[in-house]
C-alpha positions in Angstrom: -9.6 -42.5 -190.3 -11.7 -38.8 -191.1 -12.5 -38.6 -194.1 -13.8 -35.2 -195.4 -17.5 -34.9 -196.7 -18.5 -36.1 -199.9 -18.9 -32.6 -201.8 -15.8 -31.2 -200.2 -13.9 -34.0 -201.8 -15.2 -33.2 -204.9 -14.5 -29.9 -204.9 -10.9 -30.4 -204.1 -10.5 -32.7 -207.0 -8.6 -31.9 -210.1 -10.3 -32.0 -213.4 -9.6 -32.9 -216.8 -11.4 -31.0 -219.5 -13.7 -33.3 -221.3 -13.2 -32.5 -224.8 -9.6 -33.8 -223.7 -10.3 -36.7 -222.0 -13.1 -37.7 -224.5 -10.5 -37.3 -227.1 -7.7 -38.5 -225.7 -9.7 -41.6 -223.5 -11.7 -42.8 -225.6 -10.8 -41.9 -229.1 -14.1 -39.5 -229.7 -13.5 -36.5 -232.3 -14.1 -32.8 -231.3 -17.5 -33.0 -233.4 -18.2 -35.7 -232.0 -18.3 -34.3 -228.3 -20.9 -31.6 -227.5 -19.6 -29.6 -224.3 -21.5 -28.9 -222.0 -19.3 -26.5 -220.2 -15.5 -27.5 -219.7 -16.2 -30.7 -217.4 -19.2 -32.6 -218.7 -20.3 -33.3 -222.5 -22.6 -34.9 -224.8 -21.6 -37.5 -227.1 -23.3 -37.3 -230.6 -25.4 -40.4 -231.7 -23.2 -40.0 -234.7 -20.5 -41.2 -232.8 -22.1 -44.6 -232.2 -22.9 -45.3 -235.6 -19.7 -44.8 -236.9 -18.1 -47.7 -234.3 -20.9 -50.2 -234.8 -18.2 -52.8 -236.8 -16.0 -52.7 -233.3 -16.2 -55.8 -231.2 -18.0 -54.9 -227.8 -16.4 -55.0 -223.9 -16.9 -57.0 -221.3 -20.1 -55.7 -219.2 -20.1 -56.5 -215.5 -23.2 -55.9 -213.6 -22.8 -54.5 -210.2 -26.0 -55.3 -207.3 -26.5 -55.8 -204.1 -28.1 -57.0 -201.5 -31.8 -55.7 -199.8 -31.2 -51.9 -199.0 -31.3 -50.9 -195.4 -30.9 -47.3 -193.8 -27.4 -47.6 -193.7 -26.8 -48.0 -196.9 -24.7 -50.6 -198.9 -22.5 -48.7 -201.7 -24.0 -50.2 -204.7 -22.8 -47.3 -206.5 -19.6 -46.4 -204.7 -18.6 -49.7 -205.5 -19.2 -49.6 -209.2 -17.1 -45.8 -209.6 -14.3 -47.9 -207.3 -14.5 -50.7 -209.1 -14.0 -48.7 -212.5 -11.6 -47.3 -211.2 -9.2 -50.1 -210.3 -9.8 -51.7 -214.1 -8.3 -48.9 -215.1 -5.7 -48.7 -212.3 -4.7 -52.8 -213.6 -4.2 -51.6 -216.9 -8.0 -52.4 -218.3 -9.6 -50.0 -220.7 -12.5 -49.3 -218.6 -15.7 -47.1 -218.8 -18.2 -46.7 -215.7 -22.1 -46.5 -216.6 -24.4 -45.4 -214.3 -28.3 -43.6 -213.6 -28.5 -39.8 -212.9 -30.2 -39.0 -209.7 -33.3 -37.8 -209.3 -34.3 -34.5 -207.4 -36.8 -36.6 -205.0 -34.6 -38.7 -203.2 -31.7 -35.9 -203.5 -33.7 -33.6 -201.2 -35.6 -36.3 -199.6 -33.8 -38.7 -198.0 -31.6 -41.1 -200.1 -29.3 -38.2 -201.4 -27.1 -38.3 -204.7 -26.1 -41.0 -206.7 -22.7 -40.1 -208.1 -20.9 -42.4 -205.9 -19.2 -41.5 -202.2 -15.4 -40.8 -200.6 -12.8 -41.6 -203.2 -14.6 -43.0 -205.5 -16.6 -40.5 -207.0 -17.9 -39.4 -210.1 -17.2 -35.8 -210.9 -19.0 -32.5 -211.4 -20.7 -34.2 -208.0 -23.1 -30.9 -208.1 -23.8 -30.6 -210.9 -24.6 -34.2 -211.5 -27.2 -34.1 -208.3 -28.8 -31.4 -209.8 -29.7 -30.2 -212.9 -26.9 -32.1 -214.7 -27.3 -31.4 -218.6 -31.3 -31.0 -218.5 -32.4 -34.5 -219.4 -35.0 -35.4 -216.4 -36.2 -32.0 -217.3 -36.9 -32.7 -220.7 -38.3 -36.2 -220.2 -40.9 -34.2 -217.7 -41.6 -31.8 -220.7 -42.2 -34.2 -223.4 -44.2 -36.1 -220.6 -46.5 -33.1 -219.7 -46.7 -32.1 -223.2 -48.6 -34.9 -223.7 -50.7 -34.8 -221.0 -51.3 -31.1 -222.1 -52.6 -32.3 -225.9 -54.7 -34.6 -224.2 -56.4 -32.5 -222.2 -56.4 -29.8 -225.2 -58.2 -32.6 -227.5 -60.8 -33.4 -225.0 -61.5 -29.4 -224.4 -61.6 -28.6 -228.4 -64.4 -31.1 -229.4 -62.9 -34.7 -228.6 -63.0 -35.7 -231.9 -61.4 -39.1 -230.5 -64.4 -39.6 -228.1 -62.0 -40.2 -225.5 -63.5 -40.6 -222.0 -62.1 -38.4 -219.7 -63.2 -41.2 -216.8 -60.3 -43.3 -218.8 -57.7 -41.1 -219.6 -54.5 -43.0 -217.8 -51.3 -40.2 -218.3 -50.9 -38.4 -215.4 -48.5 -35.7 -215.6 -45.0 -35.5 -213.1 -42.8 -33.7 -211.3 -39.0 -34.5 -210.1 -40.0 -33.6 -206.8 -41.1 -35.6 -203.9 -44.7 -34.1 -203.3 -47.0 -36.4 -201.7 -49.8 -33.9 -202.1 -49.7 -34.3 -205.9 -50.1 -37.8 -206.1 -54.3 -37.4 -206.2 -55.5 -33.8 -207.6 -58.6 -32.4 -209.4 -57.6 -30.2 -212.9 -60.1 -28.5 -214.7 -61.6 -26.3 -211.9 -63.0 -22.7 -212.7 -65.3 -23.1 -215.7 -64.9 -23.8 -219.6 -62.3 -21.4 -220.1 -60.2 -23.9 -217.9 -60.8 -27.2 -219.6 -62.9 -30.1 -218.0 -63.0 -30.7 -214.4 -61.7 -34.5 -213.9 -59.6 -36.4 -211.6 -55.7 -36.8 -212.0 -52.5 -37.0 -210.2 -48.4 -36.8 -210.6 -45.9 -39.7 -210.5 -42.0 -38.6 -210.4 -40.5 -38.3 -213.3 -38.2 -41.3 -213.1 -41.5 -43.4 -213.4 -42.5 -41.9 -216.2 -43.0 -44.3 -219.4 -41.2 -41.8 -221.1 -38.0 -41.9 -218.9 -38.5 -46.0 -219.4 -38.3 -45.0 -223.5 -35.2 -43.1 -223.3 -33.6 -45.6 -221.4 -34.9 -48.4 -223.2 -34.8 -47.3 -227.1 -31.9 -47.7 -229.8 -32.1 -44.9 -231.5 -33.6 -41.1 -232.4 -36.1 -43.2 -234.8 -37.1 -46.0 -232.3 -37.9 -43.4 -229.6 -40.4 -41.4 -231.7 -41.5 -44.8 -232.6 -42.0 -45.8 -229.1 -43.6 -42.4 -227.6 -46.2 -42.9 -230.8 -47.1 -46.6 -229.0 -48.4 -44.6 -225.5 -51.7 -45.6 -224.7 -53.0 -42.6 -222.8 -56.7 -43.6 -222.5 -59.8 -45.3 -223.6 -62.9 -43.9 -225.7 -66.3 -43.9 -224.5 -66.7 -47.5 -226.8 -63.8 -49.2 -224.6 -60.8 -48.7 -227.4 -57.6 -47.7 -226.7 -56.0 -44.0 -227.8 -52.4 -43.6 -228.3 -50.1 -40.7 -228.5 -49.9 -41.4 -232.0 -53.3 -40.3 -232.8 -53.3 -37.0 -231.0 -50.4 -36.6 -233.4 -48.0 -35.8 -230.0 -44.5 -38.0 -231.0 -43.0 -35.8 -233.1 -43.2 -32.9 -230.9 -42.2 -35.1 -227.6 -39.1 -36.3 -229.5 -38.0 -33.4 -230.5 -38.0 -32.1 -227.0 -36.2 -35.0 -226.0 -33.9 -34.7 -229.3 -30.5 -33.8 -226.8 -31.4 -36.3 -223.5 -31.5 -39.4 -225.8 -27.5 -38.5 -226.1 -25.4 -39.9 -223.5 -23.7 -37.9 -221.0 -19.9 -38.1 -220.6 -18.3 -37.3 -217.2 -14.9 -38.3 -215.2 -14.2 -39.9 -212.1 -12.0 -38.3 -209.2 -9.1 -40.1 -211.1 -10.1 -38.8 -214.2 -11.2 -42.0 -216.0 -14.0 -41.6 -218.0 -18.0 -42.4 -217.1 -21.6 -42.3 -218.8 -24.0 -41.0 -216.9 -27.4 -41.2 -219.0 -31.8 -41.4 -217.8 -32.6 -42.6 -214.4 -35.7 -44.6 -214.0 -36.0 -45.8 -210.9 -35.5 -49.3 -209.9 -38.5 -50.2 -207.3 -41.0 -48.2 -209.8 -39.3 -49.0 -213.2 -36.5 -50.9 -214.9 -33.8 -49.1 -212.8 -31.2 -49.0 -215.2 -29.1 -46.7 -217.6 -30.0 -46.4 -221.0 -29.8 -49.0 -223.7 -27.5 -46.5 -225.9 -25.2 -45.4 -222.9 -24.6 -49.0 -222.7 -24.0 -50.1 -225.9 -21.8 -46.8 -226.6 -19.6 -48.0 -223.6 -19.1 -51.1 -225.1 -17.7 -49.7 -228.2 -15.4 -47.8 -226.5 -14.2 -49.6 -223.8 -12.9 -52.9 -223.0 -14.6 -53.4 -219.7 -18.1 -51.8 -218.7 -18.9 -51.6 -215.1 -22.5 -50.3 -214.9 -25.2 -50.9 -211.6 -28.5 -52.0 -211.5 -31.5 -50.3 -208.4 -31.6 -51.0 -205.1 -30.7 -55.3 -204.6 -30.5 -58.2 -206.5 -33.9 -59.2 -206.6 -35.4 -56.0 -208.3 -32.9 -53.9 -210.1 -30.7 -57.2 -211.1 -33.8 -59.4 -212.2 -34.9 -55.8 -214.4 -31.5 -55.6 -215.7 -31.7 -59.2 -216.9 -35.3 -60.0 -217.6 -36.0 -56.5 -219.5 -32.7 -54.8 -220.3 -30.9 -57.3 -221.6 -34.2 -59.0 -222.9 -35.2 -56.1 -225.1 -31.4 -55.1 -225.8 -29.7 -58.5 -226.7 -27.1 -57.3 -223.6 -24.7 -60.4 -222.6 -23.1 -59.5 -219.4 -19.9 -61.2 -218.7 -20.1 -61.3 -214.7 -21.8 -59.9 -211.6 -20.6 -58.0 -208.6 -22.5 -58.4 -205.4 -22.1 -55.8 -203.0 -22.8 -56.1 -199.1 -21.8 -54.8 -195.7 -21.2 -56.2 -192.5 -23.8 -53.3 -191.2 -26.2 -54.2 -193.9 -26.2 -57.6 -192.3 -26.2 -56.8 -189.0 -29.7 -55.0 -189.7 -30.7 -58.3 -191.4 -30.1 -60.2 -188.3 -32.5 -57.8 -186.3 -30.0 -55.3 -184.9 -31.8 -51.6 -184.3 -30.5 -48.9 -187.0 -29.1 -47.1 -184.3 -26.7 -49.9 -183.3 -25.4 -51.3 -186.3 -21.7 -50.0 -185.9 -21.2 -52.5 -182.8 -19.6 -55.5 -183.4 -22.3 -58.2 -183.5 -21.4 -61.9 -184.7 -24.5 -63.4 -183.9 -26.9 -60.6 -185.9 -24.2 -60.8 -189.0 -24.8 -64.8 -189.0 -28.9 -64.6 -188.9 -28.7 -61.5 -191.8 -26.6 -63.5 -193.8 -29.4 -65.5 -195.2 -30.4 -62.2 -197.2 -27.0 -62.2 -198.9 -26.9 -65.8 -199.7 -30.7 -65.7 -201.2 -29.1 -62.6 -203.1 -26.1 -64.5 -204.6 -28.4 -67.8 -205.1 -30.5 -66.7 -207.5 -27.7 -64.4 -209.3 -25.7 -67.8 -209.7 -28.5 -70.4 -210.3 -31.8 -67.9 -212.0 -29.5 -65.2 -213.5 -26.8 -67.6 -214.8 -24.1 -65.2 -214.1 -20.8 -65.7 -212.1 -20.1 -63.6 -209.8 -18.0 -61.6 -207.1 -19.0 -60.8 -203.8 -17.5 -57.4 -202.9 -17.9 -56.2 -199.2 -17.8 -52.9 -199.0 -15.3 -52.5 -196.0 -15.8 -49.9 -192.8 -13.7 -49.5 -189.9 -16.1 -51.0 -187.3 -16.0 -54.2 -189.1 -14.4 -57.4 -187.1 -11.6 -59.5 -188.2 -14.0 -62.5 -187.2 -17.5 -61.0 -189.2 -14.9 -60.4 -191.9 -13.7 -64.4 -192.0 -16.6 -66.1 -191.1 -18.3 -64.0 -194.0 -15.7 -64.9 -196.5 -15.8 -68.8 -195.5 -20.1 -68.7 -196.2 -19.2 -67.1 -199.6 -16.6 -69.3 -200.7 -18.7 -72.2 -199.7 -21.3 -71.2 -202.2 -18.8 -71.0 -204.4 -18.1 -67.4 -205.4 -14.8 -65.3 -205.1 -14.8 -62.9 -202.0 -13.1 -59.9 -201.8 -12.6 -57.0 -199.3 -12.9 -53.3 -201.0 -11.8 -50.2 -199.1 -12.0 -47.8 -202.0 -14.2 -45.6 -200.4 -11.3 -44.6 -198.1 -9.0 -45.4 -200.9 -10.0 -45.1 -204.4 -8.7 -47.6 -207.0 -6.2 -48.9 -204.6 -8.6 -49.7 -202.3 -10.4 -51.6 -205.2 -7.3 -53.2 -207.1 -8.5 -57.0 -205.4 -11.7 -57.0 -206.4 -10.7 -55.7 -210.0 -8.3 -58.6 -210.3 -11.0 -61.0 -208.9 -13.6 -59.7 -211.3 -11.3 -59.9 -214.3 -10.7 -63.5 -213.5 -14.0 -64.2 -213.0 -14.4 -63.2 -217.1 -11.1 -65.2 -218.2 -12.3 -68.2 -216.3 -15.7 -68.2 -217.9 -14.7 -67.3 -221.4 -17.1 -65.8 -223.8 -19.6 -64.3 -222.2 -23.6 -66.2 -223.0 -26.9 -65.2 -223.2 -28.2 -64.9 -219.6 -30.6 -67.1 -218.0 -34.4 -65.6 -217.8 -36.3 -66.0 -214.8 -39.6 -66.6 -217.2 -40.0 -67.7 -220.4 -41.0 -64.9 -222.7 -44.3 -66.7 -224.0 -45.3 -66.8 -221.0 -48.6 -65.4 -219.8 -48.6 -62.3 -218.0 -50.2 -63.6 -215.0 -47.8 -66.2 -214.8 -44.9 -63.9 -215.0 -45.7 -62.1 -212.2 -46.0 -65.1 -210.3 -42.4 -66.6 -211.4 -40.8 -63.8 -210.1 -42.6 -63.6 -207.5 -42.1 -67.3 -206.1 -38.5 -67.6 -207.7 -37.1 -64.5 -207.1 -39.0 -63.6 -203.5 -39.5 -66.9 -202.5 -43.3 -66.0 -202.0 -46.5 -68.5 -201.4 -49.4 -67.2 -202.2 -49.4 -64.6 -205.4 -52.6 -62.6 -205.4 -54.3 -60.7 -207.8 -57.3 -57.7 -207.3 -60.2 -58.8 -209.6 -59.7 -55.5 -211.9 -56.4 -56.6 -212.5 -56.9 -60.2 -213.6 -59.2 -58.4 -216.4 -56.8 -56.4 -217.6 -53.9 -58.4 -218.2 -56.5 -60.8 -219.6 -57.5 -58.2 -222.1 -53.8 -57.1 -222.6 -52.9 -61.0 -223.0 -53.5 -61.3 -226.7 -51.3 -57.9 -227.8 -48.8 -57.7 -225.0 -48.6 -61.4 -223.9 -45.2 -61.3 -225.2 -44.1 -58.4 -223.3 -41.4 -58.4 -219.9 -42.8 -57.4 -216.1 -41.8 -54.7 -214.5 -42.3 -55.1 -210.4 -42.8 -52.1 -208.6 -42.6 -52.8 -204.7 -40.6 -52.1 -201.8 -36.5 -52.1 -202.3 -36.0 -53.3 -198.6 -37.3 -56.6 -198.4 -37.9 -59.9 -200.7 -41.5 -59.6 -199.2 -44.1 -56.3 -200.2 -43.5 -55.5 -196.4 -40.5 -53.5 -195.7 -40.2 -54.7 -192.3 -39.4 -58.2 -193.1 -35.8 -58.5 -193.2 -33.5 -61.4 -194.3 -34.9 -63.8 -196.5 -38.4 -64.1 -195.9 -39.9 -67.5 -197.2 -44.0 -67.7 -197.9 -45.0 -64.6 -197.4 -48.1 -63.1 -199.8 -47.4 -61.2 -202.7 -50.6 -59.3 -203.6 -50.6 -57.3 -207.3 -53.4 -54.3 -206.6 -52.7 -52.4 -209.9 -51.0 -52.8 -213.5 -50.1 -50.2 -216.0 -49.3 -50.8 -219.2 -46.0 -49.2 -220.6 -46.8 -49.8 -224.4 -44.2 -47.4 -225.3 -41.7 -49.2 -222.9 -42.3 -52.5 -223.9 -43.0 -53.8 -220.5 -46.4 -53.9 -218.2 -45.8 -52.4 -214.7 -47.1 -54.7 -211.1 -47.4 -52.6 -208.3 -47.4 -54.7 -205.3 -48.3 -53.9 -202.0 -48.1 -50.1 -200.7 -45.9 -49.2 -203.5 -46.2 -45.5 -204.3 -45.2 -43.9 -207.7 -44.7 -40.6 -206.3 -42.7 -40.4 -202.9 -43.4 -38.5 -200.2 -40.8 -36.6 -198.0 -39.2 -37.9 -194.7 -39.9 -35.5 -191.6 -36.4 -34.2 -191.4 -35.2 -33.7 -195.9 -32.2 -33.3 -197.1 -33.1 -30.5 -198.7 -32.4 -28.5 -195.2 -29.0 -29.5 -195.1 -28.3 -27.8 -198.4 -26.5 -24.7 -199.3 -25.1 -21.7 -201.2 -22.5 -19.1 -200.0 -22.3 -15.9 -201.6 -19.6 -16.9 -203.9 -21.9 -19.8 -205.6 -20.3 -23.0 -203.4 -22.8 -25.5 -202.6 -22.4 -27.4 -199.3 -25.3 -30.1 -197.6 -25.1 -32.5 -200.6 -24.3 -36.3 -200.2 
């Protein structure tokens, strides 16, 4: 089967106008929409206050298993899956992340789904969208600016400019940024010292948006920044340079969530985009809880697999949120696990029964700790392709079953909701069987210590030995201990393996896990681990994405996926 481009689909589909589907779809007023244009909208916080009394939806978490270059679908699955609820006869919403400009250009490409099961304006959404990401990096560099501002007009907060911890970002990939000087050419130009840009989905303030409940609670939490330390050793906040009013404001329109439509015209959230092997990887608390309101099912993704966006999503998301998901959906392919049984990225659409039976281990460690360290039941989806064997197909299904969870074939990449209709059943089933839906199991207990958190996740979740720590960073989460003791991990390392090496496919068992730096998201609520080589700004692959991108004369894009 051919199936044309990604964008080309898109732009062939039929839209609904939003203020009507809004209206119509989800029972929103006209005031209650702001348009953004005839095919995407804001909803007004307004909105959510007024349906606080109405019993919430079921939320289903989609993940997957360890990335690979091939890709798994995590997201296609989720618009598909949406889809098909809706297609049974479910009131269904689909939450998701809005894609970043780094790996757009670089060399991940969009997020808003693939084939037929898309979400719609797919350009718009890749790009700009409605301006959030740019506002998050304006509030963030605002900040940055003050800081810099206070330090050049006197310092009356004594900060030390050896100290000063906010770097500034950029929704680029730009490896040259991550370490620069600023300051240079005299007094006029401030103080020379050294700084350096993260992206800005790892920004602390994309982690606020994402994570706060409210207009109040995210000036609240922008206040709680720690930018720095004086010259005595004391910490300086955002609050007292006076900056999260101003930041708030500027953020005042990307704390609403964005409302969008599928290529069957059922309605979607798209809303903040922190990513998932840097940050908490998940869409924002209000997006969330909106959907619920207004739907009766809520299909919404976590980053990358099971191990770091899933583990977020339940340790920090629905920590901080009081979020009680009803099920999970694992996704997988038989090429994904083909490159987990050691097959070469080149060859992975060859039939190869052997390979799929060594990578399988990565899917079973996947669906173990979903099942027994998440607590959630759950679906394994394989996303179908056309190179996949009747005998991979079975002999995957029989391992599934065998541990116990519902397996189910999807095609709705090739055939939207239809495609999708088992695994909407199975999923829906799933929820029935298990009845209300309960608090989900944590993989550490919130009391305790921070050094010990790490280490939980790292030996339950990664199945790691030895969990080591740089001297520098057993101080400060000693020092942090006492305030933040109580606050959730966030794990920053690679996306492709259970291990800090991204070579190390299928389940690795004892490897080292080594912590070389810690950052403390006051704001967030969380304290950042970055293991191994994990960089906070990306670099870009030798061939981007960017080159494959395009604008006729008439203002038709072509090159994105």
């Amino acid at each position: 089967m051919v199936i044309q481009p990604d964008i080309v689909i898109a732009q062939q589909a039929k839209l609904r106008r939003i203020m009507t589907l809004g209206q119509e779809r989800l029972g929103l007023t006209e005031d209650e929409l702001v348009p953004y244009g005839h095919y995407k909208a804001k909803i007004a916080l307004s909105a959510l206050a007024q349906r606080q009394s109405r019993p919430d939806g079921h939320l289903i978490l989609v993940t997957a298993i360890s990335p690979t270059p091939a890709g798994e679908g995590k997201t296609t699955t989720t618009v598909g899956l949406g889809d098909a609820l809706n297609r049974i006869g479910k009131n269904a919403l689909i939450c998701l992340r809005e894609p970043s400009l780094g790996p757009v250009f670089g060399v991940k490409g969009g997020a808003a789904g693939g084939g037929y099961a898309q979400i719609i304006p797919m350009e718009d959404i890749n790009l700009h969208f409605t301006g959030d990401f740019h506002a998050v990096a304006a509030a963030h560099n605002l900040l940055a600016a003050l800081i810099d501002n206070h330090v050049h007009q006197g310092n009356a907060l004594r900060l030390d400019a050896r100290q000063i911890v906010w770097k500034r970002v950029v929704d680029m990939n730009d490896r040259a940024l991550r370490r620069v000087i600023v300051g240079l050419g005299g007094v006029p130009n401030g103080f020379s010292r050294e700084d350096g840009f993260d992206i800005v989905v790892a920004s602390e303030v994309m982690a606020i948006l994402c994570l706060a409940s409210s207009l109040k609670d995210l000036k609240e939490r922008l206040g709680r920044i720690m930018v720095g330390y004086t010259t005595e050793g004391q910490p300086v906040f955002a609050s007292d340079l006076k900056a999260q009013g101003a930041m708030a404001t500027l953020l005042k329109e990307a704390i609403q969530p964005n409302l969008v439509q599928t290529l069957e015209n059922n309605p979607a959230l798209i809303h903040g985009g922190p990513f998932a092997n840097i940050a908490h990887g998940c869409n924002s608390v209000i997006a969330t809880r909106a959907a619920l309101k207004l739907g009766d099912y809520v299909v919404t993704e976590a980053g990358f697999g099971a191990d770091l966006g899933a583990e977020k999503f339940i340790d920090i998301k629905c920590r901080l949120a009081g979020l009680h998901p009803s099920a999970a959906v694992l996704v997988a392919t038989i090429r994904a696990l083909r490159y987990h049984g050691g097959v070469d990225k080149n060859r992975l659409d060859q039939p190869d029964l052997p390979a799929l039976q060594r990578g399988w281990v990565n899917l079973e460690r996947h669906l173990e700790n979903i099942q027994q360290h998440y607590g959630l039941p759950c679906v394994v989806a394989l996303n179908h392709f056309g190179h996949d064997t009747e005998e991979e197909v079975e002999w995957l299904r029989e391992q599934v079953e065998r541990c116990g969870a519902p397996f189910v074939v999807a095609r709705h990449w090739a055939e939207g909701s239809a495609g999708a209709e088992a695994l909407a059943h199975a999923v829906v089933a799933e929820i029935e069987h298990h009845g209300k839906p309960m608090s989900p199991s944590f993989v550490y207990e919130a009391t305790a210590p921070l050094t010990d958190k790490i280490t939980i996740i790292a030996q339950k979740i990664y199945r790691a030995g030895a969990v080591t720590f740089a001297p520098h960073v057993i101080r400060k989460l000693e020092n942090w201990q006492q305030d933040y003791g109580d606050f959730p991990v966030c794990m920053a390392k690679t996306q492709s393996s259970f291990s800090t090496d991204p070579q190390l496919r299928g389940a690795p068992e004892g490897h080292s896990l080594h912590v070389r730096e810690v950052r403390l998201a006051r704001g967030a609520g969380f304290v950042v681990a970055l293991c191994g080589d994990m960089m906070t700004m990306p670099g870009l692959p030798k061939v981007p994405a960017a080159e494959a991108v395009d604008i006729d004369a008439t203002g038709r894009v072509s090159g994105l996926f």
